[in-house]
C-alpha positions in Angstrom: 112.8 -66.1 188.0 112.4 -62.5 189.7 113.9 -62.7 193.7 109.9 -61.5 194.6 108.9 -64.5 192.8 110.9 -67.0 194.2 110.8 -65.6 197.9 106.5 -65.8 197.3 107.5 -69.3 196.6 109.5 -70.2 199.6 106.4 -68.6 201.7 103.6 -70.7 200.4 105.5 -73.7 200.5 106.4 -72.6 204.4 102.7 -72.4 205.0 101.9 -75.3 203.3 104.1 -77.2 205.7 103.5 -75.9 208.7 99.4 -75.9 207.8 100.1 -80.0 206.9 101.8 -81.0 210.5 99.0 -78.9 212.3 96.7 -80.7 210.7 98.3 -83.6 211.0 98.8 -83.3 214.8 95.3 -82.5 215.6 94.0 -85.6 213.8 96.7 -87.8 215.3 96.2 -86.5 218.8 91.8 -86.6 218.5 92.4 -90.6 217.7 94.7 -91.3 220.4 92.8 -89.5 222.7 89.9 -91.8 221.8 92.3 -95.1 222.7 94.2 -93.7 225.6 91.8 -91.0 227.4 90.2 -88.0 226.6 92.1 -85.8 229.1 95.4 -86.5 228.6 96.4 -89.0 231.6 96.8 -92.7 230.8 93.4 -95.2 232.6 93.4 -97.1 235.8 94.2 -100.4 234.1 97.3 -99.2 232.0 99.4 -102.4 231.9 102.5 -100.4 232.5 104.4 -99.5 236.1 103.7 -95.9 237.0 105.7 -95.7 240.2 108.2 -92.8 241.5 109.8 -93.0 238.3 109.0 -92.4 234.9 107.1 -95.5 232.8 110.1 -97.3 231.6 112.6 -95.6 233.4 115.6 -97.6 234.4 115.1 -99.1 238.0 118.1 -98.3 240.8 121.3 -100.4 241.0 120.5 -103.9 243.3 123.4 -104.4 245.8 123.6 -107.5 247.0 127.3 -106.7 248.6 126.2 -105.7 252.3 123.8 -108.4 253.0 125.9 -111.4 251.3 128.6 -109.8 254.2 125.9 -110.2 256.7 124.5 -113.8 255.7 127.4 -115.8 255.2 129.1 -115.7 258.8 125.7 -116.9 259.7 125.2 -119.8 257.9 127.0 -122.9 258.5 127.8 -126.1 257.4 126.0 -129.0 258.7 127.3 -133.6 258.2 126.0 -135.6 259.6 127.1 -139.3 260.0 125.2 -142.7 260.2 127.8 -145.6 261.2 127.8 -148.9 259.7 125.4 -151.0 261.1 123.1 -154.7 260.9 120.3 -154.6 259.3 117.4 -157.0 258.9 116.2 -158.4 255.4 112.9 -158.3 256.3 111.1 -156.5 253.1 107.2 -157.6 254.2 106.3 -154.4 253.3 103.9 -153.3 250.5 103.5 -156.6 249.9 99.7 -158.3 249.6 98.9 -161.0 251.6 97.0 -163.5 248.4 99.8 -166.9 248.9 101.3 -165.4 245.8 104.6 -165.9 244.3 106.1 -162.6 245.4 105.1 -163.9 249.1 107.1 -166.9 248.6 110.2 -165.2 247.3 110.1 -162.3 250.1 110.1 -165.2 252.5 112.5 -167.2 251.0 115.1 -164.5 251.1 114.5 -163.2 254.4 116.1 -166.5 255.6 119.6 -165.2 254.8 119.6 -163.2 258.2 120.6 -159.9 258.6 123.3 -157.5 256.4 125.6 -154.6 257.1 124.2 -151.2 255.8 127.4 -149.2 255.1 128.5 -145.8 256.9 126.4 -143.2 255.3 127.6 -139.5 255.0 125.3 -136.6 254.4 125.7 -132.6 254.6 123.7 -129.7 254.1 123.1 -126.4 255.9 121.3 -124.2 258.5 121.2 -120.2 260.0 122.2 -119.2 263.8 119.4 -117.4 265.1 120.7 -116.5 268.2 124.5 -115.4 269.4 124.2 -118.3 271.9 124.3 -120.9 269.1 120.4 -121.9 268.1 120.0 -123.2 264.6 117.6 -123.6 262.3 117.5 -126.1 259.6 115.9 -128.8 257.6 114.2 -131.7 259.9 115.5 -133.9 256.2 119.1 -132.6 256.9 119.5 -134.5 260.1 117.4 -137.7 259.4 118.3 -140.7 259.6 116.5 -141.9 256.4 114.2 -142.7 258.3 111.8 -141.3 261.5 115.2 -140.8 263.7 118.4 -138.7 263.4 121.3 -139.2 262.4 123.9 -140.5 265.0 126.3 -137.8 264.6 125.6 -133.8 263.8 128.5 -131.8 263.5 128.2 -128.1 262.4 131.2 -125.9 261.0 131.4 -122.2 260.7 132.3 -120.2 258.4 135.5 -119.1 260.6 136.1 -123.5 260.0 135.0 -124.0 263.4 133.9 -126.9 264.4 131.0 -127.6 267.0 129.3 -130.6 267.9 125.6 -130.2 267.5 122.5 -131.6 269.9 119.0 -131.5 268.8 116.8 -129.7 270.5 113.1 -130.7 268.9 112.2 -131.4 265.0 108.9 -130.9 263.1 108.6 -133.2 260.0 105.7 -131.7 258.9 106.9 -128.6 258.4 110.7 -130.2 257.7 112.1 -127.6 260.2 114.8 -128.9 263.0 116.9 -126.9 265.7 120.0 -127.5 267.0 122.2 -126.3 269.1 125.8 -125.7 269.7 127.9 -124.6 272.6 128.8 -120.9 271.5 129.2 -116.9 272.6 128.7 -113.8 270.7 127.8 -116.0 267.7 127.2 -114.4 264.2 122.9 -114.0 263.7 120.9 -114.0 261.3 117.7 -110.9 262.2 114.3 -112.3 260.9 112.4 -110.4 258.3 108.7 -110.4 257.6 107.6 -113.1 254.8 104.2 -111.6 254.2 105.4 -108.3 253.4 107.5 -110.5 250.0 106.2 -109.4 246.5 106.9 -110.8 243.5 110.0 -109.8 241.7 112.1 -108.8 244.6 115.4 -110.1 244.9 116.5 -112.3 247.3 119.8 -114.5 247.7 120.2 -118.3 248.2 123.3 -118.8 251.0 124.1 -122.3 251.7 126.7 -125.2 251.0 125.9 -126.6 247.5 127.3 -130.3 246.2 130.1 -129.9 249.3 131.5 -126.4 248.2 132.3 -123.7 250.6 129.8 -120.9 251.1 127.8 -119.9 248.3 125.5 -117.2 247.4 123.4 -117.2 244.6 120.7 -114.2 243.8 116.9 -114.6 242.2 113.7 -113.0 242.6 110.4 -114.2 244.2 108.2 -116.1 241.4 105.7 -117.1 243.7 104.4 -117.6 246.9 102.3 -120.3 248.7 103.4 -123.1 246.4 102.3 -126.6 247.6 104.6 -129.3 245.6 104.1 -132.7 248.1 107.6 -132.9 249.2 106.6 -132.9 252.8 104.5 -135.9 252.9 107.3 -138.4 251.9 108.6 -137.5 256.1 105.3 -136.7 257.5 101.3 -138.0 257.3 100.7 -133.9 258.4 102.4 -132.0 256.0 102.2 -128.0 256.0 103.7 -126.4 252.7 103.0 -123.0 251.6 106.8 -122.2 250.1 108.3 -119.5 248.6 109.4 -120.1 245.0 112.6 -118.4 243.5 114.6 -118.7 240.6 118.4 -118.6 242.8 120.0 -121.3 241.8 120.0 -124.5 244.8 121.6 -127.2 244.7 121.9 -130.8 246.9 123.4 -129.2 250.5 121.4 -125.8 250.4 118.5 -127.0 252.2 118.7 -125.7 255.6 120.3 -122.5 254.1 119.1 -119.1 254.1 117.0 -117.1 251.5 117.6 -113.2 252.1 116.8 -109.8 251.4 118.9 -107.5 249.7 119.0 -105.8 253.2 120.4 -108.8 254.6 117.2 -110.3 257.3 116.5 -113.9 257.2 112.5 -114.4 255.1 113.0 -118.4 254.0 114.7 -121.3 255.3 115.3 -122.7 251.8 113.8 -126.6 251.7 113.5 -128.4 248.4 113.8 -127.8 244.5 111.6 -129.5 241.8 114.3 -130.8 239.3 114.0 -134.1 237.1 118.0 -134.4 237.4 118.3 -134.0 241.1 120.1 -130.7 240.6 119.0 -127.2 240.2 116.8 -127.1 237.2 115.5 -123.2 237.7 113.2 -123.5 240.7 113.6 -123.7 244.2 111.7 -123.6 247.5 111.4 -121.7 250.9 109.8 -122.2 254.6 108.8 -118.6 254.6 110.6 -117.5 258.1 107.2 -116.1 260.1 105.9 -120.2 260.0 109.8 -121.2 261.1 109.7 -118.5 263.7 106.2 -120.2 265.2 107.7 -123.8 264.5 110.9 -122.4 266.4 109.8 -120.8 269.3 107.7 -124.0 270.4 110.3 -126.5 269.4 112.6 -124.3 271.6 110.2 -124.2 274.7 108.0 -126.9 274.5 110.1 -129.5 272.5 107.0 -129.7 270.1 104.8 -127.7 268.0 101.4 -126.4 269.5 99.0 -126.5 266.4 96.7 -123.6 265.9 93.1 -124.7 264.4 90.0 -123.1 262.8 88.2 -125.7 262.2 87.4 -126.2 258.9 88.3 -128.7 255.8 88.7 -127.9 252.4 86.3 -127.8 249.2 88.0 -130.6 247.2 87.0 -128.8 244.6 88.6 -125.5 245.0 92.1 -126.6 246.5 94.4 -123.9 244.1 91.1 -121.8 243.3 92.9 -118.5 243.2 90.4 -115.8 244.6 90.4 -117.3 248.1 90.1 -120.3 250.5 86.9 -122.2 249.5 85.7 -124.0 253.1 84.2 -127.2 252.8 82.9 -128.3 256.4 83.2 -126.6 259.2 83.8 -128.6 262.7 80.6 -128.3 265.1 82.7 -127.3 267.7 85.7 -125.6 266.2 86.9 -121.8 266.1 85.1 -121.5 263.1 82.0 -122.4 264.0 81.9 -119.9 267.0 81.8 -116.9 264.5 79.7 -118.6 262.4 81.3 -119.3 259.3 79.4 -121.9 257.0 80.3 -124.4 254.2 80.8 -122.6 251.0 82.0 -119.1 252.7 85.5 -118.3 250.7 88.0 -116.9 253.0 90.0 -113.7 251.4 92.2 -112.6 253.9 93.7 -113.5 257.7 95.0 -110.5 259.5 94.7 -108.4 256.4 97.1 -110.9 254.6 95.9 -111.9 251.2 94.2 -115.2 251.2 94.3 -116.5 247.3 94.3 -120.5 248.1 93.8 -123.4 250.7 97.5 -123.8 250.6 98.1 -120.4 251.6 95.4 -120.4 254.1 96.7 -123.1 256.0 100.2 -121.7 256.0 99.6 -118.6 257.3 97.2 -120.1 260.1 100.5 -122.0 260.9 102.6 -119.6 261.3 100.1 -118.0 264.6 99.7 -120.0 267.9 96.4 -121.4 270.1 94.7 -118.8 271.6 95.8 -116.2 269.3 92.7 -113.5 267.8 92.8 -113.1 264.1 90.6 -111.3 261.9 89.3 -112.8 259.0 87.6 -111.5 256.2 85.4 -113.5 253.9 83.3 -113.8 250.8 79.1 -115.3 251.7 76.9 -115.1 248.4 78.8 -112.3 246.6 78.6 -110.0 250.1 81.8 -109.4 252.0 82.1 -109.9 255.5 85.2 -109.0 258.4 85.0 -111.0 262.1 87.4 -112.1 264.4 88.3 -115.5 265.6 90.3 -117.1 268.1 92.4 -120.3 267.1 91.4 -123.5 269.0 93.8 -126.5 270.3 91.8 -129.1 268.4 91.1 -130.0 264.5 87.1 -130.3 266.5 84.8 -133.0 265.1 82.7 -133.1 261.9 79.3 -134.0 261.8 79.2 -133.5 257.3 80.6 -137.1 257.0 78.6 -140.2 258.4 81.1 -143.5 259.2 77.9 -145.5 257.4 78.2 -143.5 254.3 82.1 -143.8 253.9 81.8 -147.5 254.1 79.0 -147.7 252.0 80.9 -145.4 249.5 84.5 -148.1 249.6 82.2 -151.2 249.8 83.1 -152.7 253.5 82.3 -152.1 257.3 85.0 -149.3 258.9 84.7 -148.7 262.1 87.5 -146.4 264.3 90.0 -148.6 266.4 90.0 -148.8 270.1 92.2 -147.0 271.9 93.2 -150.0 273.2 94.3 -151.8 270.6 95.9 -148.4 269.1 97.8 -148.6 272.3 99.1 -152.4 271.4 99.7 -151.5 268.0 101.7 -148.3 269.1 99.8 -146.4 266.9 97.4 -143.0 268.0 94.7 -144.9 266.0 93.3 -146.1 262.7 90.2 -147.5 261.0 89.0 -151.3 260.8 88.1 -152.9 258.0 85.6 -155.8 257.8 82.8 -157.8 255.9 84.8 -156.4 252.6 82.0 -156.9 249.2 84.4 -158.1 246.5 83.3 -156.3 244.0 83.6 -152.4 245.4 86.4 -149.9 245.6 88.2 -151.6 248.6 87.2 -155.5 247.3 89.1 -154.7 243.9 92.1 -153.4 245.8 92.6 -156.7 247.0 92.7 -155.7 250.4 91.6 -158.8 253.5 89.3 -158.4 256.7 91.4 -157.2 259.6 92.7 -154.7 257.9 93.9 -151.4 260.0 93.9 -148.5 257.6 96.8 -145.8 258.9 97.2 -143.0 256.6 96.4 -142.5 253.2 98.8 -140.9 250.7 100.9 -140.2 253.9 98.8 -138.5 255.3 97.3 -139.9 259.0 93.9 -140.9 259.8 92.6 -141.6 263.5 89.3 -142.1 262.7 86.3 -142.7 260.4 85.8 -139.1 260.2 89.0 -138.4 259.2 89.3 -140.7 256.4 86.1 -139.4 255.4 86.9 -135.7 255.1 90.4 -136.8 253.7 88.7 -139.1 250.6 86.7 -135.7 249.8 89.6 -133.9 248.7 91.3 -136.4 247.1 90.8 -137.4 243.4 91.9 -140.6 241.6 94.0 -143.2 242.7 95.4 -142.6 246.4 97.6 -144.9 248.3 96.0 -146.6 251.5 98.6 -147.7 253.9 98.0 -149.5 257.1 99.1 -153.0 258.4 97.2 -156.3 259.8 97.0 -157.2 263.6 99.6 -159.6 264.0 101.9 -159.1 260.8 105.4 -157.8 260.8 105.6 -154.6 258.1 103.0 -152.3 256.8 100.8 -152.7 253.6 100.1 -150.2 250.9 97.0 -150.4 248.8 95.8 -148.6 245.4 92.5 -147.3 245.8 90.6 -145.8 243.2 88.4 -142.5 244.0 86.5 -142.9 240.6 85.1 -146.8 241.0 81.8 -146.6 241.7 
């Protein structure tokens, strides 16, 4: 073949080539364009994160050096010690009072007299707030086991000094204690802001874990307002609406810190949700803006000053996820004075996202009586903004009829005298009488007399109260209360769903 002939060749074949990926690029291009967008930029709800950086681009180093330096001279070690003592044999509660066998053991064997309980031993760990030597830690971490504390509170640095620790006012509801040692120019914890957390950022665990020396562990947020019940095993109030996180806690964190990377003090970690009783991937926070309001009145008051808007919860929309569903609203309650109704969904408190009841409640927690928030709800598809000012009292609810409730469980209630409450040493409590045997309460086997306390730990005064409290409760609940006269208290199944 002539050079002309073969350069002609090399050409077309050039052409060809270049002609196919033109073509080829324009087709390509048109049908991606039709997926993607038609000008070029990727659509609003692109599943991908377009910050700062580049889609997919590496994200910047975490160092979690600097604020492990800052945490751990804060955090200290916290035993506690329980001597031995006498103890009575007396196990009349949760039994039922029908002359059965069980009754006959139980009282047999309470005639041995009393035993020794043995020295008991516990530790976990707590944050200095203040370089004067206030503390912040679980209320569980200094029990007693019980509804006192522990005999003896010692608190150890991480210098290895020793203090001896007084307790200066506990919330079990919360589960947040302080104490106090006698110190100067004390390491501190500064606290951070626990509605500004997102999910994903890192945060580290600092604490004393199964009786090790300090130990930091790192995770991210998972989730925020988790309710998971632990509270009501040490209080009939419970508040929860913790921060979830994936750093590894252990038996003896609780009291600990959680941190950010830049070293402030957002959690006061609490509890983890494990089947073996050690770290199984989860664990849970106090977020620190409810300990600061749990703190500050412990501090000057001795107690906590509730904050109430006066409302109750749609049973039926507990965990909804677009907002906190009301139920009733108290006729003379915060609420009520701006005019919010049964059925309004509340989306936000003080701009602060709003996606649950849970949440709701522990963000009204974490603000005190008399304080102005703004709220922001959701009436018949229409969005509305107002302000209101929290209240002292729960207020009263007029939605629930004492008639009705009783008529509902199958006996008479009526709420006990404040004199009798008084005798009892209890704030109050709901009488049962004329029981009909075959209703809800008949089949629980429950007698006339009958003083009904709390149900599912959780405390009722009144009729009202038990009222509003069966209406967000589903399925079997546990009704605890004890008869005049009778040593012990009495639990009770009661099921929601017998009609």
């Amino acid at each position: 073949m002539k050079f002309k002939q073969i350069l002609m060749v090399v050409a077309v074949s050039a052409a060809s080539a270049v002609g196919s990926v033109g073509i080829f690029n324009k087709f390509t291009t048109q049908k991606i364009a039709g997926v993607q967008s038609t000008n070029g930029s990727l659509p609003a709800n692109y599943a991908r994160y377009m910050g700062d950086n580049v889609a997919g681009a590496p994200a910047d180093a975490i160092d979690f050096t600097k604020a492990a330096a800052t945490a751990v001279p804060a955090v200290v070690h916290i035993k506690t010690k329980i001597p031995a003592k006498r103890v009575s044999n007396n196990i009349g509660g949760g039994r039922n009072r029908n002359g059965s066998i069980d009754d006959w053991f139980n009282d047999m064997f309470q005639n041995f007299g009393p035993q020794v309980q043995p020295e008991q031993r516990a530790s976990g760990s707590g944050v200095i707030i203040s370089d004067d030597g206030y503390i912040v830690t679980n209320n569980h971490v200094i029990s007693d086991g019980g509804t006192g504390i522990a005999d003896e509170i010692t608190v150890t640095l991480h210098n290895k000094k020793v203090y001896k620790a007084k307790v200066i006012g506990r919330d079990p509801s919360s589960d947040i204690a302080v104490l106090k040692i006698e110190g100067t120019n004390l390491p501190y914890l500064l606290y951070g802001n626990s509605d500004n957390l997102k999910l994903g950022q890192w945060v580290l665990a600092v604490g004393y874990p199964l009786s090790l020396e300090t130990t930091v562990t790192a995770g991210i947020i998972s989730a925020k307002g988790r309710s998971i019940g632990i509270n009501g095993r040490q209080s009939q109030t419970p508040i929860e609406s913790f921060i979830q996180t994936d750093a590894a806690v252990n038996q003896g964190n609780s009291g600990g810190g959680l941190i950010t990377t830049d070293g402030q003090l957002i959690g006061i970690n609490s509890a983890i949700l494990a089947p073996s009783g050690t770290y199984a991937g989860y664990s849970f926070a106090i977020p620190v803006n409810l300990v600061k309001k749990i703190v500050n009145d412990l501090i000057k008051f001795g107690d906590v000053k509730r904050p109430y808007l006066g409302i109750s919860a749609d049973p039926g929309k507990i965990d909804a996820g677009d907002g906190a569903y009301i139920g009733a609203v108290a006729k003379d309650g915060a609420a009520a004075n701006i005019g919010l109704k049964k059925g309004d969904v509340i989306t936000s408190i003080n701009d602060i996202n709003i996606n649950s009841w849970t949440e709701l409640q522990g963000t009204i927690a974490s603000y005190n009586a008399g304080d102005k928030v703004k709220i922001s709800y959701r009436r018949d598809g229409k969005d509305f903004t107002t302000n209101a000012t929290l209240s002292t009292k729960t207020g009263t609810y007029d939605e629930i009829a004492s008639s009705g409730v009783g008529e509902a469980l199958g006996a008479e209630l009526s709420t006990l005298d404040a004199k009798k409450a008084k005798e009892l040493d209890v704030e109050g409590g709901i009488v049962v009488k004329n029981i009909k045997k075959d209703s809800p309460l008949g089949r629980t086997r429950m007698q006339d007399g009958f003083i009904i306390l709390s149900v599912d730990g959780q405390e009722v005064k009144n009729v009202q109260e038990l009222g509003r409290l069966l209406a967000s409760l589903e399925g079997t609940v546990q009704v605890q209360g004890v008869y005049p006269g009778s040593d012990g208290t009495y639990t009770y199944p009661l099921s929601l769903d017998d009609e």
